[in-house]
Each structure stands twice: as structure tokens, then as C-alpha cells.
MOPAC internal coordinates of N, CA, C and O (Angstrom, degrees):
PM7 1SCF
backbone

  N    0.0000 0     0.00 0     0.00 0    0    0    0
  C    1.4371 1     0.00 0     0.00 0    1    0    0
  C    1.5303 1   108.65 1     0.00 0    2    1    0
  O    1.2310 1   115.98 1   -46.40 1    3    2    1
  N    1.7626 1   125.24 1   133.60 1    3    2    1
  C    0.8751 1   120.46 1   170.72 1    5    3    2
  C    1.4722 1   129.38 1   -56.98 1    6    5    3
  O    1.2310 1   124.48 1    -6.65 1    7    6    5
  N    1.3041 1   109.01 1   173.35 1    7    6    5
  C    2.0612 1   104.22 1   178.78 1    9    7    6
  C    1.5631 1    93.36 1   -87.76 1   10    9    7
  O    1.2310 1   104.99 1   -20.51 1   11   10    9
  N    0.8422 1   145.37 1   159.49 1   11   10    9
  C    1.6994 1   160.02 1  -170.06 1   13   11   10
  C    1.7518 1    89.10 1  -132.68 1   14   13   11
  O    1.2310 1   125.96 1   -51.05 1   15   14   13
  N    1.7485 1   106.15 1   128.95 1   15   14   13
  C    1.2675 1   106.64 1   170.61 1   17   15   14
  C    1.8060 1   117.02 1   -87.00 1   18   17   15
  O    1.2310 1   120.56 1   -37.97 1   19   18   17
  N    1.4244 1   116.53 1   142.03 1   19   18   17
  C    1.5786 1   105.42 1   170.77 1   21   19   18
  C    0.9130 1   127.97 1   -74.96 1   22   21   19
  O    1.2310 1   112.52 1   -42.10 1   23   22   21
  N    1.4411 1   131.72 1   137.90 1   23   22   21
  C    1.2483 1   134.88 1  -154.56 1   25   23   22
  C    2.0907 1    95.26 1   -88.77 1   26   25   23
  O    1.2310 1   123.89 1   159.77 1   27   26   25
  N    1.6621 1   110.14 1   -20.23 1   27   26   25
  C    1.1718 1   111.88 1   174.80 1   29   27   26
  C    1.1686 1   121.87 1   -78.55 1   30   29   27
  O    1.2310 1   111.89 1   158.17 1   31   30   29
  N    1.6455 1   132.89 1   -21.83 1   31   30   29
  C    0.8822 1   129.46 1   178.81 1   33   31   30
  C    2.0086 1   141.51 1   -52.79 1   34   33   31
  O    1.2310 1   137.21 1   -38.12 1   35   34   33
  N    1.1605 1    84.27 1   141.88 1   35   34   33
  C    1.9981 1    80.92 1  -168.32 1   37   35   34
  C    1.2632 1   120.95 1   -64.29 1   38   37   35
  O    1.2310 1   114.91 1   -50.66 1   39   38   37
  N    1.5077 1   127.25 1   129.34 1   39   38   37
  C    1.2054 1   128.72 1  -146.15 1   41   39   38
  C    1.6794 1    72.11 1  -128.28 1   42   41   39
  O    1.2310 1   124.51 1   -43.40 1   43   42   41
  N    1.4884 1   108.95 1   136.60 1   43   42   41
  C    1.7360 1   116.95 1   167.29 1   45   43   42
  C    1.6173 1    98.30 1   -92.13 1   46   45   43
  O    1.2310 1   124.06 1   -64.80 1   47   46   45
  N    1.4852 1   109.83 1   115.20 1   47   46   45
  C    1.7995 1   116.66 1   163.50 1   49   47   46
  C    1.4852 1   101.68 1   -90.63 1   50   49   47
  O    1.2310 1   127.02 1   -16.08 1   51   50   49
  N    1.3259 1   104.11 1   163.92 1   51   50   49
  C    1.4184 1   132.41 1   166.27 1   53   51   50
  C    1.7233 1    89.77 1   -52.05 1   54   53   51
  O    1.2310 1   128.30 1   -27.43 1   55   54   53
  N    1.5652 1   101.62 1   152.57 1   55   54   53
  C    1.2784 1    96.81 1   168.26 1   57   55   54
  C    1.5630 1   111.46 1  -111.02 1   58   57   55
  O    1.2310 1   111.93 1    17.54 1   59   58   57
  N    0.7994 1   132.81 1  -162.46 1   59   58   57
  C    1.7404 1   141.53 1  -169.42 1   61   59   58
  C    1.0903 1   120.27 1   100.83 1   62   61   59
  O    1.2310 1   113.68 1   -28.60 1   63   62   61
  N    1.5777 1   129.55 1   151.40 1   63   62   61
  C    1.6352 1   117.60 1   167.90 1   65   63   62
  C    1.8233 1   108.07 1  -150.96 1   66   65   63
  O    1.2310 1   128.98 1   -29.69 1   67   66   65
  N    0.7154 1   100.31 1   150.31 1   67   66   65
  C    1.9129 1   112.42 1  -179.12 1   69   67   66
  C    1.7955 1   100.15 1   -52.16 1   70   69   67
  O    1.2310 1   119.31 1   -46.46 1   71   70   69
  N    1.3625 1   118.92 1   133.54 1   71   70   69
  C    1.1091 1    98.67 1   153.11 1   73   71   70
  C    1.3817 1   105.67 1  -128.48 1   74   73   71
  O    1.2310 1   113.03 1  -163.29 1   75   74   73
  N    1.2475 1   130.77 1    16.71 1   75   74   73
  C    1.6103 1   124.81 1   169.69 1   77   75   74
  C    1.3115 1   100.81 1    93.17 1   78   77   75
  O    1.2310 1   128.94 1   -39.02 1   79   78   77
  N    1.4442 1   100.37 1   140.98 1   79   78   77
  C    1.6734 1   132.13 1   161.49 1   81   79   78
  C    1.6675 1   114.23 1   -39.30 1   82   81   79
  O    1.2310 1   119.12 1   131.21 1   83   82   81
  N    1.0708 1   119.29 1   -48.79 1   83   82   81
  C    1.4531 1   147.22 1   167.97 1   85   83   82
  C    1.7738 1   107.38 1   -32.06 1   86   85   83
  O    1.2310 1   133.40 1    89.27 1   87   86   85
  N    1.5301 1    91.71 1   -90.73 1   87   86   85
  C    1.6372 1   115.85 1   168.86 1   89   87   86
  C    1.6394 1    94.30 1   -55.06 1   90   89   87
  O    1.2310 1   105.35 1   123.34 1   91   90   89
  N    1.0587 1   144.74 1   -56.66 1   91   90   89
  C    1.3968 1   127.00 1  -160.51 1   93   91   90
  C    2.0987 1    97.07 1   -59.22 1   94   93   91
  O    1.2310 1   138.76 1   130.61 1   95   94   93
  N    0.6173 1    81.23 1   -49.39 1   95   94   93
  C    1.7110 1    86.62 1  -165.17 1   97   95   94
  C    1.4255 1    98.52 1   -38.20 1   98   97   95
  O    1.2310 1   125.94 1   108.55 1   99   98   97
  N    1.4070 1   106.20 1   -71.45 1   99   98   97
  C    1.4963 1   121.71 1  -179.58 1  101   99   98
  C    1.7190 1   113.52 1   -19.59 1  102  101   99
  O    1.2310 1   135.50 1   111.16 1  103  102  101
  N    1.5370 1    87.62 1   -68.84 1  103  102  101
  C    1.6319 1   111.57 1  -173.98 1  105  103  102
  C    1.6343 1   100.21 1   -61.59 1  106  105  103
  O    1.2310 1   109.12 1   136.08 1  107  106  105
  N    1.2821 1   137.99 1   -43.92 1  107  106  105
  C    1.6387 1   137.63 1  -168.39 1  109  107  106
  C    1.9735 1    88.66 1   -91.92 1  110  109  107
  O    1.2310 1   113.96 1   176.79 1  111  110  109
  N    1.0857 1   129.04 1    -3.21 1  111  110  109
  C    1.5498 1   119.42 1   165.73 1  113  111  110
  C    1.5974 1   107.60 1   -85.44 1  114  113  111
  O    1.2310 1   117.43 1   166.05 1  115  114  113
  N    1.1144 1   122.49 1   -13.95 1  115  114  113
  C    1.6162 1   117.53 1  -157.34 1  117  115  114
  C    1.5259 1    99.02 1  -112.13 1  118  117  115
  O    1.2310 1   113.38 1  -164.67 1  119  118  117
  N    1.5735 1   130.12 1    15.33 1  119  118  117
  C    1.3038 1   164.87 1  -147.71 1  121  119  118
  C    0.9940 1   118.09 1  -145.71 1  122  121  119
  O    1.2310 1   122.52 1   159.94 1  123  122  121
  N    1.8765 1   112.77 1   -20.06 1  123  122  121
  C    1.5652 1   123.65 1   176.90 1  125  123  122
  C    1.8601 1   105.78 1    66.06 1  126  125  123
  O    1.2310 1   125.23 1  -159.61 1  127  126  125
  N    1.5854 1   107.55 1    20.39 1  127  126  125
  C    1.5551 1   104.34 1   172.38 1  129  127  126
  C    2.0054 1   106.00 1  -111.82 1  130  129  127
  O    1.2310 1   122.19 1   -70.36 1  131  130  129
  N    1.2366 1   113.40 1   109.64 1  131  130  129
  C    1.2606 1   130.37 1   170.30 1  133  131  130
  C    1.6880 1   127.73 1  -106.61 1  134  133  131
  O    1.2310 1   132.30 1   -51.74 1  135  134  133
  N    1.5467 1    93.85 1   128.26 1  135  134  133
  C    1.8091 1    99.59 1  -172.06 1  137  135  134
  C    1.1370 1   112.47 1   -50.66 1  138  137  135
  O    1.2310 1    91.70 1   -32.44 1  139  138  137
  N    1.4337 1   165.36 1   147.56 1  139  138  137
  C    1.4178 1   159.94 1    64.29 1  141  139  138
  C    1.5767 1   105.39 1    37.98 1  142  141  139
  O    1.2310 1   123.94 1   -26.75 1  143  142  141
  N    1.1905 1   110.04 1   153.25 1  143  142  141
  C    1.5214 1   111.86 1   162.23 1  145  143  142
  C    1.6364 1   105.94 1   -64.91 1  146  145  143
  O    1.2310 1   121.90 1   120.69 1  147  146  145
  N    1.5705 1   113.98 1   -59.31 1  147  146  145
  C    1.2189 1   122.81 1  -175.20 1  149  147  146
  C    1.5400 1   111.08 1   -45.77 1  150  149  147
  O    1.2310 1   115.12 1   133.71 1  151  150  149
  N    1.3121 1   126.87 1   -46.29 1  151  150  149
  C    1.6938 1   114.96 1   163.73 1  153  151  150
  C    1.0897 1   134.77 1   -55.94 1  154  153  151
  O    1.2310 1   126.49 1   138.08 1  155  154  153
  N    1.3392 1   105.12 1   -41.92 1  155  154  153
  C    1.8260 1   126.42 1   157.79 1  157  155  154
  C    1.6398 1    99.76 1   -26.45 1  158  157  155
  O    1.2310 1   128.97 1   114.18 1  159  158  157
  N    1.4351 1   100.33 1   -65.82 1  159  158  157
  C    1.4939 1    96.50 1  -156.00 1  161  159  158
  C    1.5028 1   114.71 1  -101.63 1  162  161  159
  O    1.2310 1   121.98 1  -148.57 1  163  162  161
  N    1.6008 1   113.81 1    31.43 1  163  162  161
  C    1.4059 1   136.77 1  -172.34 1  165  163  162
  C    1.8842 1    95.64 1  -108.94 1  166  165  163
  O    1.2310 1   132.51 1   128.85 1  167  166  165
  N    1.4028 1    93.43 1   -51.15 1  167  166  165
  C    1.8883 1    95.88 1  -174.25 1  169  167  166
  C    1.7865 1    87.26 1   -77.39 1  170  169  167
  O    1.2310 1   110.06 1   124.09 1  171  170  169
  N    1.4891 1   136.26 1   -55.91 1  171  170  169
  C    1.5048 1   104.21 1  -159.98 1  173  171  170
  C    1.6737 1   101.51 1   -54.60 1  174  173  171
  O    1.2310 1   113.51 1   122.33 1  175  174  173
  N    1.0596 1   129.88 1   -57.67 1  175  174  173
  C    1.0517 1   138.77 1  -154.15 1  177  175  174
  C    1.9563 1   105.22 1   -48.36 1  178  177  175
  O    1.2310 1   131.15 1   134.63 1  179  178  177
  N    1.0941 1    96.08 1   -45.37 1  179  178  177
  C    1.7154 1   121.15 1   170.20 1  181  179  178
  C    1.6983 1   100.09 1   -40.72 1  182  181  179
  O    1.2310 1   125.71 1   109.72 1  183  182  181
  N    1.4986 1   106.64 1   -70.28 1  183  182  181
  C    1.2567 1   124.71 1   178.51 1  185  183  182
  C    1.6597 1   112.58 1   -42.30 1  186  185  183
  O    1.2310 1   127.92 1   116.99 1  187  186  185
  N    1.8028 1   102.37 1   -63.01 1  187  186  185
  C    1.4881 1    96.99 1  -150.73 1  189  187  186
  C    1.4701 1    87.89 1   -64.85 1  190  189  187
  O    1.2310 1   111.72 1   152.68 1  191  190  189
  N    1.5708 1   133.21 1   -27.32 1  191  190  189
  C    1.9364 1   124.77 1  -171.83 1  193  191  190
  C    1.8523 1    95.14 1   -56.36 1  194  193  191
  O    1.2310 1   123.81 1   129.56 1  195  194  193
  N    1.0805 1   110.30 1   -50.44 1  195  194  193
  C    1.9771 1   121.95 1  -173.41 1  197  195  194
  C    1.9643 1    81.32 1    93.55 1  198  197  195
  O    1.2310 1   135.55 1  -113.39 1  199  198  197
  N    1.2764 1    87.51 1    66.61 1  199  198  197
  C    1.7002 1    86.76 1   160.72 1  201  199  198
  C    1.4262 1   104.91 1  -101.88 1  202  201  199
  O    1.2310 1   124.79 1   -30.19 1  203  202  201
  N    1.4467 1   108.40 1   149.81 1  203  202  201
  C    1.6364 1   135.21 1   170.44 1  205  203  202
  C    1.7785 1   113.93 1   -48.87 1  206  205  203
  O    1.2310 1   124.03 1   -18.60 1  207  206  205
  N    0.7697 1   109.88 1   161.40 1  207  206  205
  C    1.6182 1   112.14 1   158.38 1  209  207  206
  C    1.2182 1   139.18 1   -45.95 1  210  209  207
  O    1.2310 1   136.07 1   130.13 1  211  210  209
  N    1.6626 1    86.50 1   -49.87 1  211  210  209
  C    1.3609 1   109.61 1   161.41 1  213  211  210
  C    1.4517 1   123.54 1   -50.19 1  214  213  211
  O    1.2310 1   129.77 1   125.45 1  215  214  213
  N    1.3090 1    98.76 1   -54.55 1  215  214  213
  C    1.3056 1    98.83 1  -164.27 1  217  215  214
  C    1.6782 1   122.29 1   -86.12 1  218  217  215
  O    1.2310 1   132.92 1  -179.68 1  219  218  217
  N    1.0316 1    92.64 1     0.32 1  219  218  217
  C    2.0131 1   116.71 1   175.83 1  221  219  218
  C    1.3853 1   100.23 1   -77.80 1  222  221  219
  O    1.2310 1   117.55 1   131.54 1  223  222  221
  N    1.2616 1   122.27 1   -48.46 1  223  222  221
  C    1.4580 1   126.10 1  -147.84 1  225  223  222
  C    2.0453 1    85.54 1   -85.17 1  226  225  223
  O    1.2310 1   120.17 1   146.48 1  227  226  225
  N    1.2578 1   117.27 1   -33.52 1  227  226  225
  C    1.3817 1   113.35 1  -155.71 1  229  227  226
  C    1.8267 1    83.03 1   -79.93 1  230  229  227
  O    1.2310 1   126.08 1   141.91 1  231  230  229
  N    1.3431 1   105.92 1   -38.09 1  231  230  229
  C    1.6394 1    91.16 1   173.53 1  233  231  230
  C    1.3558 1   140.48 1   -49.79 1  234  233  231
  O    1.2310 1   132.70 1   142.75 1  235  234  233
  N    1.5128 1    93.07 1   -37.25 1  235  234  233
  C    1.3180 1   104.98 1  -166.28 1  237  235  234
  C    1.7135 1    83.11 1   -79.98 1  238  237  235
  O    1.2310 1   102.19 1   141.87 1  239  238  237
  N    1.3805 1   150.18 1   -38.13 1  239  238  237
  C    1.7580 1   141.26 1  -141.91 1  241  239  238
  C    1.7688 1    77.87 1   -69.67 1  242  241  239
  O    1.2310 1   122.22 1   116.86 1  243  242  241
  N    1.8474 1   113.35 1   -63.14 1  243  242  241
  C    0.9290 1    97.87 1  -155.87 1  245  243  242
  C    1.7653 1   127.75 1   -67.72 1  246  245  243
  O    1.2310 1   118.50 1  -167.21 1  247  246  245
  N    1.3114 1   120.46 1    12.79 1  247  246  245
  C    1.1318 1   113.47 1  -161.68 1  249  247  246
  C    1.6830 1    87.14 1   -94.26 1  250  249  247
  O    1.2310 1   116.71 1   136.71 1  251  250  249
  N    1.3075 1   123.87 1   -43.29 1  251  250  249
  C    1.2863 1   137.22 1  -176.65 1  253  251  250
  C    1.3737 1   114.22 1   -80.12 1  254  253  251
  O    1.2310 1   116.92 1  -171.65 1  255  254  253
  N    1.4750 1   123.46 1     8.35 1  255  254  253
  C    1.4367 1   136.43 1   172.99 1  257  255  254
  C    1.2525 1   113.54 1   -83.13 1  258  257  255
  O    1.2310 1   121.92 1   -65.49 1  259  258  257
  N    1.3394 1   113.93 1   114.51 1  259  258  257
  C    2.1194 1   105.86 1  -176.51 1  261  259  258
  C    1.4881 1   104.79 1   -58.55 1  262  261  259
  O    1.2310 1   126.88 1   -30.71 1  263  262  261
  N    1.5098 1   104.36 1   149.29 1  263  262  261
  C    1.6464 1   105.52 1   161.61 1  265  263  262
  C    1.6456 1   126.01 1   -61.49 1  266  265  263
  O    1.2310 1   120.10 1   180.00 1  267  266  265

């Protein structure tokens, strides 16, 4: 008879978890680090496209990339 896998068994995930734009602020205010308007409206803008991670972070290199 085969082994049957458990469906209970402990699976190790990556760890990390979202804690929001919100809580980030808070936590990067108590650090004395505050968004710009211009970032403000770099992540909605990020958001309203539904860009990736990826592709936020490459936004943000190039905005801060010299000509």
C-alpha cells in the first residue's frame, strides 16, 4: 500500500507579511522618514496601473536614475 500524504502536515513558508501603506508610514514616521507628495502620487499611480513589485521598484530606480 502506498504512503498517502497529510493534508495536516507542516509545510515551512517563506516568511514575511504585508502590513500596509498606512502602518508603513506610521512605522517610517517614528524614523523621522516622510513620503513627498511626489511619492504619494508615484505608489497611487503604481496602484491605480495594478503594477507588480517588480515593476514599482523599477519605477521608482528610474525616477531617481540621473539623465
Amino acid at each position: 500500500m502506498s504512503k498517502s500524504k497529510r493534508s495536516g502536515s507542516k509545510v515551512k513558508k517563506k516568511g514575511g507579511f504585508v502590513i500596509g501603506r498606512d502602518n508603513f508610514g506610521k512605522i517610517s514616521a517614528v524614523e523621522g522618514i516622510r513620503l513627498t507628495p511626489i511619492m504619494k502620487k508615484r505608489a497611487s499611480d503604481a496602484e491605480r496601473k495594478g503594477l507588480s513589485a517588480e515593476e514599482y521598484r523599477q519605477t521608482i530606480v528610474r525616477s531617481y536614475r540621473k539623465a
